[in-house]
C-alpha positions in Angstrom: -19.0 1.6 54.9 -15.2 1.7 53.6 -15.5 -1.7 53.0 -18.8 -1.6 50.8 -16.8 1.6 49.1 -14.0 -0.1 48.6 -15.8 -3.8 46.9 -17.8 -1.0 44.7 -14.6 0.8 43.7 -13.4 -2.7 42.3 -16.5 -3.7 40.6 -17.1 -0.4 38.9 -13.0 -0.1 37.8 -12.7 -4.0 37.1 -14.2 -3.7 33.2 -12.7 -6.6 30.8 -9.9 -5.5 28.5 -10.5 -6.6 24.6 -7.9 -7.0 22.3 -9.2 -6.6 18.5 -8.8 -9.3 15.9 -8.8 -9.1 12.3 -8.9 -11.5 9.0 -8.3 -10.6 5.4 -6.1 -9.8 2.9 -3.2 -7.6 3.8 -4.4 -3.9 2.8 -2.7 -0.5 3.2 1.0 -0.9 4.5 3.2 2.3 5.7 6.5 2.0 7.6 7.2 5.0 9.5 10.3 7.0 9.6 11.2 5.7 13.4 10.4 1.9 12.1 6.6 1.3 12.8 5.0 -0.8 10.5 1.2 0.0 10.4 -1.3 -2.0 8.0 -4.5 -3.2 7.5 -6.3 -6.7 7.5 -9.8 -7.3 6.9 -12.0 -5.7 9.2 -10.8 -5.2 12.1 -13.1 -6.1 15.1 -13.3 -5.1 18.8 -10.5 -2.6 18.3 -8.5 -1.8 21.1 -7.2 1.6 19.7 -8.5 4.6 18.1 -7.5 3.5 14.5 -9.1 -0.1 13.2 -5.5 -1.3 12.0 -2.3 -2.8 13.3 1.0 -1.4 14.1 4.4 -3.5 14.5 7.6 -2.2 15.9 10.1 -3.4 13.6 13.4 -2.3 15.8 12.6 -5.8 17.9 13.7 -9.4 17.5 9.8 -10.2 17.5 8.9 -7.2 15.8 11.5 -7.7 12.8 9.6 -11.3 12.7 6.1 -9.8 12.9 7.0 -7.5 9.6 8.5 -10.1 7.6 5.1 -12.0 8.0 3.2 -9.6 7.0 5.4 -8.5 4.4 5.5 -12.4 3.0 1.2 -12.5 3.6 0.8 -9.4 1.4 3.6 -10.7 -1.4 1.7 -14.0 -2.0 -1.8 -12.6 -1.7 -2.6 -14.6 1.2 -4.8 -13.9 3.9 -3.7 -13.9 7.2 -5.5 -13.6 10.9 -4.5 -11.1 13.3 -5.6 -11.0 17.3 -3.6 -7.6 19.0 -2.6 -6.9 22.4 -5.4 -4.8 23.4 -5.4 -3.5 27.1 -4.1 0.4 25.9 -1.6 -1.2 23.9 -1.2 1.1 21.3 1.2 2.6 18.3 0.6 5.4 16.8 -3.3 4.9 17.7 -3.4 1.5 16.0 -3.8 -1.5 18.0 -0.3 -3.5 19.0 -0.1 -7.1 17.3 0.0 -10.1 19.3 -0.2 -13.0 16.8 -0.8 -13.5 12.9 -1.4 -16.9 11.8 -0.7 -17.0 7.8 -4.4 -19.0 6.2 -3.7 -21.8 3.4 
């Protein structure tokens, strides 16, 4: 019986873990007091966060790299894809970035 428990216990806590993803223009952009960058991209599907939009810690290496994407993207009026972290990854409510790829 602690067995079939057990294999249940598993199934029912084993759910898959989506990360969002997002294409568009570069929309609303705020950088927060404490260096979070948090903006918009398109509509932002699957969210894996409480707010559909993307947040980038800019105190990094990778996030310093992230931001000056983004920052580039929404200079030249270029749209850009975003896929987040998902799994609970999340800053300030919004959905942790993973990758952008920069569209032609």
């Amino acid at each position: 019986m602690k067995k079939i428990m057990f294999i249940w216990s598993l199934v029912i806590l084993s759910f898959p873990a989506f990360s969002g993803s997002s294409a568009g223009k570069v929309g609303d952009m705020l950088i927060t007091s404490d260096g979070v960058l948090l903006f918009t991209a398109g509509a932002h599907q699957n969210p894996g966060c409480p707010t559909p939009a993307w947040g980038v810690e800019t105190k990094t290496a990778e996030g310093k790299s992230l931001m000056s994407v983004v920052l580039m993207a929404a200079a030249s009026d270029r749209t850009i894809e975003v896929s987040g972290q998902g799994v609970g990854e999340c800053i300030r409510d919004r959905e942790k970035v993973d990758l952008i790829i920069v569209k032609q």
